[in-house]
VOBA-1610 file (N, C-alpha, C; in pm, whole numbers, padded with zeros to 5 digits, always signed):
BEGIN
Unk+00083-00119+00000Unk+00000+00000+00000Unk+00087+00125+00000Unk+00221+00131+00115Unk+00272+00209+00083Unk+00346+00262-00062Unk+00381+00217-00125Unk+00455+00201-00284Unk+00362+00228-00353Unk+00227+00199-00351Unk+00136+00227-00444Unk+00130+00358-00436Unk+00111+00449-00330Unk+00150+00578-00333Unk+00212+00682-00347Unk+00357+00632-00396Unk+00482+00704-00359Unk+00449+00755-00546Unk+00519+00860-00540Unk+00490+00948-00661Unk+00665+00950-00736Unk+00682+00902-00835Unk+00796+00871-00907Unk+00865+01027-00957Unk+00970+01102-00987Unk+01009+01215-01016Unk+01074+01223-01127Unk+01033+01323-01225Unk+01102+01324-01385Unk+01217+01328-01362Unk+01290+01271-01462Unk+01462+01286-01507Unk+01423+01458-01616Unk+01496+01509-01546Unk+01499+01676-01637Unk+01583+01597-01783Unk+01669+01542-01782Unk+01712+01482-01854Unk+01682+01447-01991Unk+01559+01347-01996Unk+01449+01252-02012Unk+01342+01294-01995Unk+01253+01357-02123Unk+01122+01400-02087Unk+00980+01245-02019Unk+01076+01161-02096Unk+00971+01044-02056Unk+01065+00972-01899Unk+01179+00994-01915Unk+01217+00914-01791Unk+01176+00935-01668Unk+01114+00841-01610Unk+01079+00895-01432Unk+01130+00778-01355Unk+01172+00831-01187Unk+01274+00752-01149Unk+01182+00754-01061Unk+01206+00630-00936Unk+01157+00647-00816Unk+01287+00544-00722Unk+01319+00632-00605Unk+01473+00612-00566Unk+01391+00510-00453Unk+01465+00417-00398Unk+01449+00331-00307Unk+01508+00210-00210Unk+01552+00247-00080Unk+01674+00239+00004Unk+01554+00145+00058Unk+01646-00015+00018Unk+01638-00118+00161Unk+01710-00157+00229Unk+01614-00157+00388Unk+01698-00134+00521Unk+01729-00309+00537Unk+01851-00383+00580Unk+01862-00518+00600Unk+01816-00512+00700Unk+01729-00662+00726Unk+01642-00674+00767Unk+01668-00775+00910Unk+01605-00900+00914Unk+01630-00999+01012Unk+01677-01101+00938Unk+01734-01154+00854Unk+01817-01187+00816Unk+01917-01152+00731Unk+01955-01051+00770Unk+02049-00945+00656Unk+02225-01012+00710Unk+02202-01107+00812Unk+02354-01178+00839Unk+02392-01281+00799Unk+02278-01376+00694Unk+02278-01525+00629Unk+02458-01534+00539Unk+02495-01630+00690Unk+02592-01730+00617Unk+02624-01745+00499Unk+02707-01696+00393Unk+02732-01706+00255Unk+02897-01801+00191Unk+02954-01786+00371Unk+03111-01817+00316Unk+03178-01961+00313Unk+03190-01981+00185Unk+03208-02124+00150Unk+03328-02191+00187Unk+03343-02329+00227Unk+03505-02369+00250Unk+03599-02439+00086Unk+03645-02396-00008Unk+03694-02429-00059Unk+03792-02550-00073Unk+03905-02471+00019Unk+04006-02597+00020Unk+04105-02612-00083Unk+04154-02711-00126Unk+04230-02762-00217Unk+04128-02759-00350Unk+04160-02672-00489Unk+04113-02660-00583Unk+04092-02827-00648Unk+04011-02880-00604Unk+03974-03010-00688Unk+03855-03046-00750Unk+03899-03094-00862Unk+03710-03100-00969Unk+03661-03187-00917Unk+03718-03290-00848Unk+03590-03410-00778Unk+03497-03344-00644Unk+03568-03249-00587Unk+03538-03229-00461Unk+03484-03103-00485Unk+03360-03047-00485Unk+03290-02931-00489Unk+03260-02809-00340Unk+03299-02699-00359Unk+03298-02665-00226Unk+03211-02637-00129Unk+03168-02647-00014Unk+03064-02633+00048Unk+03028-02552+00150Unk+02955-02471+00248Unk+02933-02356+00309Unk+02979-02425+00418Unk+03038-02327+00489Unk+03080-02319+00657Unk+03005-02301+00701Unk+02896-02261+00686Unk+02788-02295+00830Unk+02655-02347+00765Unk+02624-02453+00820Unk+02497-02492+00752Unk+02370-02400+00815Unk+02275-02427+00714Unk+02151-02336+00801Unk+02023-02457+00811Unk+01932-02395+00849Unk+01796-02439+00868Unk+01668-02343+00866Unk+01599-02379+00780Unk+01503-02271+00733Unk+01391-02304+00753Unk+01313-02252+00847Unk+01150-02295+00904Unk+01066-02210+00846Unk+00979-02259+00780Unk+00902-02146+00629Unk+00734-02210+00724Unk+00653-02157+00759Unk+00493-02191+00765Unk+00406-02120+00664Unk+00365-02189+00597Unk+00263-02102+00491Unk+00317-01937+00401Unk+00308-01859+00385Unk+00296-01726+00309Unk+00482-01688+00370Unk+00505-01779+00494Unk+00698-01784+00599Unk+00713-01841+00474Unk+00768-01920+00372Unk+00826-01981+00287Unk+00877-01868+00173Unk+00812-01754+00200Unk+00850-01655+00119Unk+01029-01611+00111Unk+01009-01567+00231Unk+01171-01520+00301Unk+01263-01623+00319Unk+01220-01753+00361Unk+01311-01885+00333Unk+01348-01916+00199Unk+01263-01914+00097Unk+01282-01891-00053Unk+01419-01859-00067Unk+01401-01663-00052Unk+01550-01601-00129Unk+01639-01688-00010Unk+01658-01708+00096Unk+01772-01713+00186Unk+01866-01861+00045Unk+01753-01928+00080Unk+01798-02077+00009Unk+01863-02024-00153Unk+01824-01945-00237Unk+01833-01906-00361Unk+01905-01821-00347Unk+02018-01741-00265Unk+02101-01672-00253Unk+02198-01782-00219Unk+02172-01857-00138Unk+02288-01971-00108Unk+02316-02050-00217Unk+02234-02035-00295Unk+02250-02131-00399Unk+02307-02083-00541Unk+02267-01999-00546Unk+02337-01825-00647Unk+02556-01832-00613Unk+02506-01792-00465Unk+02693-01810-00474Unk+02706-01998-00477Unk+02691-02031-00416Unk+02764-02149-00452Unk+02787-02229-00605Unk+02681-02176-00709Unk+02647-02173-00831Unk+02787-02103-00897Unk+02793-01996-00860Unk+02876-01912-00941Unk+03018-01962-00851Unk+03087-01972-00744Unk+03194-02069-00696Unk+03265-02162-00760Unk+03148-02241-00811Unk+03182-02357-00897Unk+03173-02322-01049Unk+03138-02260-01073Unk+03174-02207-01201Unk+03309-02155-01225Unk+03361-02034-01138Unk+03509-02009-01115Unk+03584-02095-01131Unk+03515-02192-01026Unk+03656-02360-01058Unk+03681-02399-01172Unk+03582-02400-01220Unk+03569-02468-01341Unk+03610-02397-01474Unk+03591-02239-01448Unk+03622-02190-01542Unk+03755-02210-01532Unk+03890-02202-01424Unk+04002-02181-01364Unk+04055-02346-01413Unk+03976-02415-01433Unk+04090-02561-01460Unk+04052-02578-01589Unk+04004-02472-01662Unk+04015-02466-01811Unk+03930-02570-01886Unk+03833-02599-01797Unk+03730-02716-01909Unk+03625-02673-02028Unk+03606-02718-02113Unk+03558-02653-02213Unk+03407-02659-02181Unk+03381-02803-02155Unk+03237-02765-02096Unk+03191-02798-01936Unk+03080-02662-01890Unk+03075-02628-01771Unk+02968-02747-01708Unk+02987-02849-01644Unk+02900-02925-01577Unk+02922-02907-01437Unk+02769-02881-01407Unk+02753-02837-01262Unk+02741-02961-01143Unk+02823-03010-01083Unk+02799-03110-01018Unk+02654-03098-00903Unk+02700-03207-00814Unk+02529-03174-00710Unk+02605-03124-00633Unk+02579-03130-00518Unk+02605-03048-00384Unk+02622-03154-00303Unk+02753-03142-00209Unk+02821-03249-00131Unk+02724-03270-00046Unk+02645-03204+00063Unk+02595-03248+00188Unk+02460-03106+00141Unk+02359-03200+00107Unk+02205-03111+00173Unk+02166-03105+00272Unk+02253-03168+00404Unk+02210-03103+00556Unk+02282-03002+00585Unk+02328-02885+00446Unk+02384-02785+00462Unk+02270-02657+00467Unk+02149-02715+00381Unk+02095-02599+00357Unk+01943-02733+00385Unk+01897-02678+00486Unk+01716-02826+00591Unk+01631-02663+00554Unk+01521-02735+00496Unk+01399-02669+00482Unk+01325-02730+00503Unk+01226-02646+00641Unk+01086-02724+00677Unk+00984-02666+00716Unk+00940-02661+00585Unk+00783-02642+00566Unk+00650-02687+00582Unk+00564-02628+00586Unk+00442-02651+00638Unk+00363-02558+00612Unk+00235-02650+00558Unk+00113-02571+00524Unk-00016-02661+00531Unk-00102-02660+00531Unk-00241-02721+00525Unk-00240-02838+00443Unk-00269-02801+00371Unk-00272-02903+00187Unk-00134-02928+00120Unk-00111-03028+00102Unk+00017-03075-00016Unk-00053-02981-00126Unk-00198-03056-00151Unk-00276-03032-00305Unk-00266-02894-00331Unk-00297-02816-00202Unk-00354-02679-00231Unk-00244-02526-00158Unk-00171-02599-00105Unk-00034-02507-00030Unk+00070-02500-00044Unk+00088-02627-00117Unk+00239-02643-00120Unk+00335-02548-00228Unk+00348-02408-00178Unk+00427-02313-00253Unk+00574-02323-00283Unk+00612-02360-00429Unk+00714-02369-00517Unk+00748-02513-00510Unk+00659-02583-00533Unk+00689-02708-00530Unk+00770-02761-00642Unk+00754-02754-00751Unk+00837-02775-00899Unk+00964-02704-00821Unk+01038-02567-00734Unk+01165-02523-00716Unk+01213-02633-00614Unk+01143-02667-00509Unk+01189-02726-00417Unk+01243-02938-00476Unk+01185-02984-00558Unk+01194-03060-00626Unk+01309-03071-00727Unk+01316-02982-00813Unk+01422-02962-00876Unk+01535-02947-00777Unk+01553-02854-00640Unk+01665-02836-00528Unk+01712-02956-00539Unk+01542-03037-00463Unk+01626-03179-00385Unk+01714-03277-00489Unk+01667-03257-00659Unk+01743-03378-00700Unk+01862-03348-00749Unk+01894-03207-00726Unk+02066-03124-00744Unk+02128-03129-00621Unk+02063-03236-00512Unk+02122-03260-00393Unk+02094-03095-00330Unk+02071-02985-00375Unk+02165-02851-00306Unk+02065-02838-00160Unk+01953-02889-00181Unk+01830-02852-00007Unk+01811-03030+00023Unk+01775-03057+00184Unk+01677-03130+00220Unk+01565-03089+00285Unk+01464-03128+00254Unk+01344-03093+00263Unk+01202-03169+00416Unk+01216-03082+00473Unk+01096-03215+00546Unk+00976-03119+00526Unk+00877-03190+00544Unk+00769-03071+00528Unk+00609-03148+00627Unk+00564-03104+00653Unk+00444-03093+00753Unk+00306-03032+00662Unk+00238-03143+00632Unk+00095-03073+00581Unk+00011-03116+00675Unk-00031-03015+00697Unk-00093-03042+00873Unk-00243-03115+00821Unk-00299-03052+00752Unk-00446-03111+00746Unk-00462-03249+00677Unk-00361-03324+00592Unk-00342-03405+00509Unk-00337-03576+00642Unk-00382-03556+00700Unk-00393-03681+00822Unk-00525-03632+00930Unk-00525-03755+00966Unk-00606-03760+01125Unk-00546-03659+01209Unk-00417-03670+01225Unk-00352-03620+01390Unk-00303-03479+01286Unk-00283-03381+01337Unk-00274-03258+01263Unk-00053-03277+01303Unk+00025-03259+01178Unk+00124-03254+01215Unk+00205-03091+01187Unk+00274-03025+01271Unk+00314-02919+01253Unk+00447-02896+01211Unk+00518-02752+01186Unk+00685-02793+01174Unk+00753-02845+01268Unk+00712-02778+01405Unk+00810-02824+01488Unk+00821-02959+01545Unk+00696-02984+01500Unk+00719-03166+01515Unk+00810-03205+01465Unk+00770-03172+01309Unk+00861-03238+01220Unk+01054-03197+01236Unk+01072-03085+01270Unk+01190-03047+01296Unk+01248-03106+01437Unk+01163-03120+01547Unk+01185-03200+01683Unk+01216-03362+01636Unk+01167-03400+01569Unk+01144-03568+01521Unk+01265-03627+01449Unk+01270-03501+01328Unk+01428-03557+01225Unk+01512-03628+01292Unk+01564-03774+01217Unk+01700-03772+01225Unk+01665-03795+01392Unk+01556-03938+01374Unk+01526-03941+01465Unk+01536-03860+01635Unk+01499-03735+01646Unk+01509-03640+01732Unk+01657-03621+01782Unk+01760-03606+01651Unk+01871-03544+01696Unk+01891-03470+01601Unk+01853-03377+01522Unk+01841-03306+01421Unk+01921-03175+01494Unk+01808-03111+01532Unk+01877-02990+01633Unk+01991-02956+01692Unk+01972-03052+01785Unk+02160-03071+01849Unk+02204-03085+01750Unk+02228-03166+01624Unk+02341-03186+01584Unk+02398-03090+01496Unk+02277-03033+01436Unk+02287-02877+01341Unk+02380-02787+01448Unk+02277-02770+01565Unk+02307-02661+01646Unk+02505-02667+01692Unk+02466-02779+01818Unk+02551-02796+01859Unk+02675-02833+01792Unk+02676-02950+01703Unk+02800-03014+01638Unk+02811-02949+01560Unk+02772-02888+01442Unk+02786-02838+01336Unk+02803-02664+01312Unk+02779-02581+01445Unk+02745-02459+01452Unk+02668-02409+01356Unk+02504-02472+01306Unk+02454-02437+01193Unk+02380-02301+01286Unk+02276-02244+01184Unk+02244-02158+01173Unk+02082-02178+01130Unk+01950-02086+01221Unk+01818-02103+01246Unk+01725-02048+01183Unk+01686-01991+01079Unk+01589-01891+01057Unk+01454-01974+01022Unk+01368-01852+01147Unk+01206-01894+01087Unk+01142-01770+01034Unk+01032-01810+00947Unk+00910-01720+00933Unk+00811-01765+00916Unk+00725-01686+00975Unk+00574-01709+00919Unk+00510-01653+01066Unk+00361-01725+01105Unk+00270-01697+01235Unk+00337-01721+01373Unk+00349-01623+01446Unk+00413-01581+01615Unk+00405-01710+01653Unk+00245-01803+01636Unk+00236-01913+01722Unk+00322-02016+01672Unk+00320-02032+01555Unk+00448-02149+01487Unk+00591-02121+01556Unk+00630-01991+01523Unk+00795-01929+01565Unk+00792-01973+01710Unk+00688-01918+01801Unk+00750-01919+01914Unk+00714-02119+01933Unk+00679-02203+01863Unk+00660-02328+01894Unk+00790-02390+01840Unk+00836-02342+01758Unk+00956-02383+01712Unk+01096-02340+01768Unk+01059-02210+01838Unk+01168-02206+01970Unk+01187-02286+02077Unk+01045-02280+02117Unk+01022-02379+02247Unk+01101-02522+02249Unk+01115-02566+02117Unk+01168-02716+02106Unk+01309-02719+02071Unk+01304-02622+01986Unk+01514-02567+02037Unk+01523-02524+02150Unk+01472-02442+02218Unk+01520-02461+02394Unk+01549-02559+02457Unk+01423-02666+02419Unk+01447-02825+02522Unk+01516-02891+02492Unk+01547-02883+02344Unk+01673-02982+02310Unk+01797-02943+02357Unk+01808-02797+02383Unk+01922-02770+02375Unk+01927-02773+02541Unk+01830-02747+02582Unk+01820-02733+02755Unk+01842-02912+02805Unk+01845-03014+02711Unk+01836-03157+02768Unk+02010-03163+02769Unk+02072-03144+02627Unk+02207-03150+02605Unk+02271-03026+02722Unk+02285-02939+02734Unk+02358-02787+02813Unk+02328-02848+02969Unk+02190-02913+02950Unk+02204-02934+03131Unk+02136-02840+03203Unk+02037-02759+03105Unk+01955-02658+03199Unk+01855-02532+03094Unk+01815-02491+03140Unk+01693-02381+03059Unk+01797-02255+03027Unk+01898-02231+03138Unk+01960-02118+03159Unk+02096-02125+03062Unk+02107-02196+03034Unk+02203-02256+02948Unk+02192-02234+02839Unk+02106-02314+02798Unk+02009-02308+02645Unk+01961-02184+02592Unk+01889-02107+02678Unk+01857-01943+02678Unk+02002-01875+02621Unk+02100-01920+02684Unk+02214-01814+02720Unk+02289-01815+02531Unk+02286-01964+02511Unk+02293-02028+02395Unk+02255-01967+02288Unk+02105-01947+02296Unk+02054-01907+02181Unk+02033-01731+02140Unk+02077-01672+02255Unk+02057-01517+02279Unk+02208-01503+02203Unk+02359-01561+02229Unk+02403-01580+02162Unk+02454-01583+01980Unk+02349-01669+01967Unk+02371-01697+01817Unk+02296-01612+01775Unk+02189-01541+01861Unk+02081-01441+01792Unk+02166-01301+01736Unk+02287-01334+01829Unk+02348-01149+01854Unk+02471-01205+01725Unk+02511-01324+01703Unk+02595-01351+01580Unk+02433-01366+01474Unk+02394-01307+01450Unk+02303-01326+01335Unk+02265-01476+01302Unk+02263-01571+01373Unk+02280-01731+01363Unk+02158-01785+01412Unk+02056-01691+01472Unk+01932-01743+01497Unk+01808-01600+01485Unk+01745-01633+01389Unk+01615-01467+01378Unk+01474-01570+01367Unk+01389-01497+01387Unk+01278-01526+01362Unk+01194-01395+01287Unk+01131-01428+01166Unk+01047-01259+01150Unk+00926-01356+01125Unk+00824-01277+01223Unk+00722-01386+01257Unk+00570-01245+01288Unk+00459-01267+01172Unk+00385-01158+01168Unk+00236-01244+01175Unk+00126-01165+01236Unk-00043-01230+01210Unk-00134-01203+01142
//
């Protein structure tokens, strides 16, 4: 609504040119992990991000998880191209992606049939290896299943810790307050079962919030 209003200003220049100037502020995830570990320049071995993430998308939330994943995937795209351009091969074949528990997307919406937003992108991801995917269609069963189930459950309920803790990955959610803050709640306990306490876990995640390593942008 706001933009629809904003009034564009002639180029004196350009009798037909009109400009309209426009400064975006980074946001809650304006700190997403981009820096890849290279290593030893080798064509078998493709390079992969130093910090893995995890992306909790609920309904209309899948928006902002979208670009995060498609920016990660943009540089690592163009990375391997460099290589490749650099060991002089004539033609550019893009390998898959070493480890998709680099970049966990878990989504959730009502309907597979009727919700499931970018399904043809997320499909194409998974079979270039570059995302793994869990996803939660809540209405599609008897027992209603949510993300944070599904993210509490993975990898038979060591998903979390092992992102979190072993791996120093990295958290972003979006979508409805009640999802975000349900999907905190269960990174607290996991992390409060492993740390040995609530105060711990808290201390933990306030932490990674202040390294840009855990946001939530969560609206009703």
């Amino acid at each position: 609504e706001f933009l629809s209003r904003c009034m564009p200003s002639q180029d004196d220049t350009d009798d037909d040119q009109y400009n309209l100037n426009i400064w975006i502020r980074p946001g809650t995830f304006g700190k997403l992990p981009l820096g890849l570990s290279i290593g030893n320049t080798n064509e078998t071995t493709p390079p992969n991000f130093e910090i893995p993430i995890i992306c909790v998308g609920a309904g209309t939330g899948i928006a902002p998880m979208r670009s995060l994943l498609l920016e990660r995937n943009a540089v690592w795209s163009k990375a391997v191209q460099t290589i490749i351009k650099n060991d002089d091969q004539e033609q550019l074949t893009m390998p898959k992606y070493p480890n998709p528990n680099d970049n966990i997307l878990v989504f959730g919406c009502r309907k597979q049939t009727a919700d499931y937003y970018y399904e043809d992108e997320w499909e194409s991801l998974i079979q270039e290896n570059r995302i793994r995917l869990l996803n939660a269609f809540s209405r599609d069963q008897v027992q209603r299943v949510y993300v944070q189930k599904v993210l509490r459950e993975a990898d038979d309920g060591n998903l979390i810790a092992t992102h979190i803790l072993e791996r120093g990955g990295a958290v972003y959610i979006a979508g409805g307050p009640k999802m975000a803050r349900g999907v905190k709640e269960e990174i607290l306990e996991v992390l409060a079962e492993k740390l040995g306490g609530e105060k711990q876990a808290a201390r933990l995640l306030n932490q990674l919030q202040r390294a840009g390593r855990f946001s939530v942008e969560a609206w009703s």
